[in-house]
C-alpha positions as CSV (number, residue, x, y, z in Angstrom):
1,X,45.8,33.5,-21.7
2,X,42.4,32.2,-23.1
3,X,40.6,32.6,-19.5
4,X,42.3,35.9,-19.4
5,X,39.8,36.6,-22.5
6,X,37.3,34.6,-22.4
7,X,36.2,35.6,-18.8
8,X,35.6,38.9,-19.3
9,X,33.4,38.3,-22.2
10,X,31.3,35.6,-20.4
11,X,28.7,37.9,-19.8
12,X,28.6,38.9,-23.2
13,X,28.4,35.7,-24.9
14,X,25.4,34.7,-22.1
15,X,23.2,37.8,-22.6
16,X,20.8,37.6,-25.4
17,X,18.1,40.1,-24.4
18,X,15.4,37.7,-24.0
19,X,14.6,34.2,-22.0
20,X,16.6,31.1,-23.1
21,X,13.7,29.2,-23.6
22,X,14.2,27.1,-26.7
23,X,17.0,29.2,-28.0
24,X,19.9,27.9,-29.9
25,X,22.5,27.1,-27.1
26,X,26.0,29.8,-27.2
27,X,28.7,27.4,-29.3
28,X,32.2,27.5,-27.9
29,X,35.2,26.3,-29.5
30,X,38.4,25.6,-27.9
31,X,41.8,24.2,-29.0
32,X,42.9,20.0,-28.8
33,X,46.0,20.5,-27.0
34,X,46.2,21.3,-23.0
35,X,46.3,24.4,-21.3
36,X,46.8,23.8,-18.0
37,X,45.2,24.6,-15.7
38,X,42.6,25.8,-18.1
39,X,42.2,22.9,-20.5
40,X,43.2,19.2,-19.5
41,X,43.8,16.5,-22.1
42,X,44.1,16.5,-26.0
43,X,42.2,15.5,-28.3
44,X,38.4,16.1,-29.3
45,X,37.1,14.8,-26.1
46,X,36.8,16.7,-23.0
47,X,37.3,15.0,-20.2
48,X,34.4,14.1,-17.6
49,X,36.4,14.2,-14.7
50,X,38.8,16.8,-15.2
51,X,37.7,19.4,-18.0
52,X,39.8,22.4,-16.6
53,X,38.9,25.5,-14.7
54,X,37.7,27.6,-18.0
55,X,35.1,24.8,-18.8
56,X,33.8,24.0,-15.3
57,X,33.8,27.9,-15.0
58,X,31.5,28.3,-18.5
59,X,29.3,25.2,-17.4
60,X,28.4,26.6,-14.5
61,X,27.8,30.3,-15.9
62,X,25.4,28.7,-18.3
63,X,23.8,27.0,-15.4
64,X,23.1,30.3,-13.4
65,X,22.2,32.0,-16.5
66,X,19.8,29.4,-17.5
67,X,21.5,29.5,-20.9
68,X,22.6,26.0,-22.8
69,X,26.0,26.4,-23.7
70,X,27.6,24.0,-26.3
71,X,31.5,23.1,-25.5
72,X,33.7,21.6,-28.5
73,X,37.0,21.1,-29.3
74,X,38.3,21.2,-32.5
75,X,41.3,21.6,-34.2
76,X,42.1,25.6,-34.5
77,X,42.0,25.8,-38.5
78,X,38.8,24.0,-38.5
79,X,37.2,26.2,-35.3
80,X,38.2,29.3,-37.4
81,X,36.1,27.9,-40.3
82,X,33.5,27.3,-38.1
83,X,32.6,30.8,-36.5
């Protein structure tokens, strides 16, 4: 459901109008518990080896886009008080 939304926005959250050169990187929250196939693991640390599709997908936008991008998982309370 999350990639379902947060795909379509990706362009959206990259494009700032101007070069990403020492611009604050794009923060993006996620929740602790899996979603497979689109979030692997629980807790606050996302896994090295097998993030999930949505996060490989976003690391590599940002790559393309030149754009640092900032991943985080954090409770869904705490994320909301955080944006």
């Amino acid at each position: 459901m999350l990639g379902a939304v947060v795909l379509p926005l990706l362009p959206a959250l990259l494009w700032r109008g101007a070069p990403a050169v020492a611009a604050e990187p794009v923060r993006i929250l996620f929740d602790v518990h899996a979603n497979p196939p689109l979030f692997y693991g629980s807790g606050t640390a996302i896994d090295p080896i097998k993030p999930g599709l949505t996060v490989e997908m976003l690391r590599m936008a940002g790559e393309r886009a030149n754009v640092a991008i900032e991943l985080s998982r954090t409770p869904w309370q705490r994320g909301l008080y955080l944006v």
